[in-house]
N, C-alpha and C positions, 0 to 999 in steps of 0.2 A: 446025509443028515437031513430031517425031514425038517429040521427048525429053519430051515435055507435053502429049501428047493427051489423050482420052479414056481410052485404055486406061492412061496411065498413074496417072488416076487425078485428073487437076489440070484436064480440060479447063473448069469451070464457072465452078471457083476462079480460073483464070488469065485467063480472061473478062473477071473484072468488072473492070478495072483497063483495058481495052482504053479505051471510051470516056474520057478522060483522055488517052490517049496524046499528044493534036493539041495537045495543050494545053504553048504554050511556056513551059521554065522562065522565073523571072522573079526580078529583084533585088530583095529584100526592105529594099531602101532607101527606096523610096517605093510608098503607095498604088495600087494599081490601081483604071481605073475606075469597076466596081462597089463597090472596097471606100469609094473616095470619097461616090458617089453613096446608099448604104445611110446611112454617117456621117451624112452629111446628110440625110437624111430623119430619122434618129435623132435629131439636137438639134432639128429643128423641132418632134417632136412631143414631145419631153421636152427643153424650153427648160430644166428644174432642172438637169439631170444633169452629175454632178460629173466622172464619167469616160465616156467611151465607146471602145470599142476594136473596130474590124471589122477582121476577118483572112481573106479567101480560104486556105481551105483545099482548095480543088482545084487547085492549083499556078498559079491564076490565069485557070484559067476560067469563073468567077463560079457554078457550080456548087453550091457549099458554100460556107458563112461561119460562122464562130466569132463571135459577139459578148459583148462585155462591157459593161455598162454599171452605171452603179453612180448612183442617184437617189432624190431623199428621195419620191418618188412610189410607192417602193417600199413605204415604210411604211407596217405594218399590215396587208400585203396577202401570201398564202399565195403560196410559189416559183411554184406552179402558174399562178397570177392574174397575177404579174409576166411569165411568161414567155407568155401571151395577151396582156398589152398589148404585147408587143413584135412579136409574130405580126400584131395588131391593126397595130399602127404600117407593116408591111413587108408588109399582105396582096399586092398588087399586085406586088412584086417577087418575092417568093415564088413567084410562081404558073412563074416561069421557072426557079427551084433546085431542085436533088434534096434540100437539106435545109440546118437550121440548127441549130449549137450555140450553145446562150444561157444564159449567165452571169449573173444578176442581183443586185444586193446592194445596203444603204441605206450613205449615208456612214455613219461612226464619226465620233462627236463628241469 
């Protein structure tokens, strides 16, 4: 598209959003199956945790994931340290994602 090329200035910028393209929107009623499958490997390895929340954020092509989790496992332990045992917990699926956002926090009593 010549309204977007190089010369205009956006060709690199308008790029990076290309991979995604294939990627079909999806109804944010139910789980998709990476965001299932990460869930679940999340409570097996932190049987405590009081919340866990996975979100695809590449409109559902398992690309990216947001997670939250919230576990007294956390306690004690510097953001940095919690956010390795989550890495720790998903090395293997990871290895197929361009990245992850990771939430961590101890229940409130």
């Amino acid at each position: 598209d010549a309204a977007c090329g190089p010369a205009a200035g956006c060709g690199l910028a308008g790029s990076t959003m290309f991979p995604l393209l294939h990627c079909a929107q999806r109804m944010f009623t139910s789980q998709t199956e990476g965001e299932l499958k990460v869930t679940q490997i999340l409570k097996d390895k932190f049987p405590g945790a009081t919340a866990i929340q996975v979100t695809d954020i590449s409109g559902g092509c398992g690309a990216m994931y947001e997670i939250r989790i919230e576990s007294e496992e956390f306690k004690e332990k510097r953001t940095v340290q919690q956010h390795q045992m989550v890495n720790q917990a998903l090395k293997e699926e990871i290895k197929g994602m361009h990245g992850l956002r990771i939430f961590t926090s101890v229940p409130k009593h």
